[in-house]
C-alpha positions in Angstrom: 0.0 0.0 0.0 1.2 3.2 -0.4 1.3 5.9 2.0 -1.4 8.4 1.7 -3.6 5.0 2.0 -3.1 5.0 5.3 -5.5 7.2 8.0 -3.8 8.6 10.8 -6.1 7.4 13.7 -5.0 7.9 17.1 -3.2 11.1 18.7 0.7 9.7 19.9 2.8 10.6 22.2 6.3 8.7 23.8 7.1 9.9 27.3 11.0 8.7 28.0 12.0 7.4 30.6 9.1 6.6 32.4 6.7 3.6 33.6 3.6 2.3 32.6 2.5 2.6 36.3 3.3 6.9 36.3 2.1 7.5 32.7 -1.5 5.6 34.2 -1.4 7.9 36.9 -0.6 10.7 35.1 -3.0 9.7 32.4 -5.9 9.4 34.3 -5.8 13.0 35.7 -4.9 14.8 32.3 -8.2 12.9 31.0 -10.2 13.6 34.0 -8.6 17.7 33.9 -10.3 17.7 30.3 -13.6 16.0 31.7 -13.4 12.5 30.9 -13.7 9.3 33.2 -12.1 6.0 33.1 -15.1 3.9 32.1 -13.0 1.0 31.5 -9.5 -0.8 31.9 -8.6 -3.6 29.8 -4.5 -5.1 31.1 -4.2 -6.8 27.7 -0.6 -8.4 28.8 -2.3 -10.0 31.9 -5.2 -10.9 29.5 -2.8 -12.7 27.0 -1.1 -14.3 29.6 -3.9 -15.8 30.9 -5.7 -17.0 27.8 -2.7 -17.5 25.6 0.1 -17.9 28.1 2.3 -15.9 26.3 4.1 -12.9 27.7 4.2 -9.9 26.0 5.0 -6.2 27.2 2.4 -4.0 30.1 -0.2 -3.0 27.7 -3.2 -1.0 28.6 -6.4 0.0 27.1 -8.3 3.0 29.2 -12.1 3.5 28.0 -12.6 7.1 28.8 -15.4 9.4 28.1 -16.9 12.6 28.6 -20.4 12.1 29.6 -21.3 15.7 28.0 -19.7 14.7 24.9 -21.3 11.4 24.8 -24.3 12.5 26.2 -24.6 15.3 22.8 -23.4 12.4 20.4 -26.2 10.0 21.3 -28.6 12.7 21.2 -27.2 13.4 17.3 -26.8 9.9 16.5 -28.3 7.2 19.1 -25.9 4.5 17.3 -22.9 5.9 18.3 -23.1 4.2 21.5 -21.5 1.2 19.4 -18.1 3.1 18.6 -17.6 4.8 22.3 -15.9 5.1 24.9 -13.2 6.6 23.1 -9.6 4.8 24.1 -6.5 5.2 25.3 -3.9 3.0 25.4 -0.7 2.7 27.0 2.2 0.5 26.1 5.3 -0.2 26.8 8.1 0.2 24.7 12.1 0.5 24.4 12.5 3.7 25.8 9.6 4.5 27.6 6.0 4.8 27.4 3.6 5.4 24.2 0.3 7.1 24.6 -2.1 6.6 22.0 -5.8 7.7 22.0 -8.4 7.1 19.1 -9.1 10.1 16.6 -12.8 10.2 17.3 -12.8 12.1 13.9 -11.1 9.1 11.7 -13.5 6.8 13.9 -16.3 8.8 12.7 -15.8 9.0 9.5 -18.2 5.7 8.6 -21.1 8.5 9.8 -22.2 10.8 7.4 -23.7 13.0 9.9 -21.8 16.9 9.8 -23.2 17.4 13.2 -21.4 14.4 14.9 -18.3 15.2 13.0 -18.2 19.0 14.8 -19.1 16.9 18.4 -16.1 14.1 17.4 -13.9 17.4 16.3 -14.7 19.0 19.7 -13.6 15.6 21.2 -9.9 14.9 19.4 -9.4 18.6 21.1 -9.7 17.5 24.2 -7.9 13.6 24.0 -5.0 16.0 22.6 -5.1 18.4 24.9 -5.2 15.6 27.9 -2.2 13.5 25.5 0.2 16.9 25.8 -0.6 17.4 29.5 0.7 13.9 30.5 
């Protein structure tokens, strides 16, 4: 494929230096500074261990959402209950920690509703404003 086949979809960033344990931490208030919640946690390595007993590095998967965001998306789209919370992960890697949380606007994109794409637009500000602050 070639590459302006490829979508960016999720908002990066690699904190050196650091552990998956802080970069939760920190994580968790930056989203919650920006008015999300932790809806969810999935420990995928602990989950792969268990079902497939093979070990792989901490990864993380944070559902979080913003209950006046949401709460304006359903009321656009009822559906879109099917593609939220929006979320974060956190994995471990050489160097550090990467920090990636889904584009609601990519994620959006199979909606052709103009209205949900302003509400997903005012979203990605937020997950990037709460990826910076970590």
């Amino acid at each position: 494929m070639r590459k302006k086949d490829f979508v960016m979809y999720t908002i990066n960033r690699v904190i050196s230096g650091a552990s998956i344990d802080d970069i939760d931490s920190r994580a968790r208030k930056a989203l919650a500074d920006q008015g999300f919640g932790v809806l969810t946690e999935i420990d995928v390595k602990a989950t792969m261990k268990k079902k497939l007993d093979v070990d792989m590095a901490a990864y993380r998967i944070l559902g979080a959402c913003n209950p006046k965001m949401a709460y304006h998306a359903i009321g656009i789209e009822p559906r879109v209950g099917a593609m939220l919370p929006c979320n974060v992960i956190l994995r471990e890697i050489e160097d550090g920690v990467e920090v990636s949380a889904i584009d609601p606007v990519a994620s959006m994109q199979a909606i052709e509703n103009a209205d949900l794409t302003a509400v997903a637009g005012d979203v990605r500000d937020l997950l990037a404003k709460s990826i910076a602050a970590i």
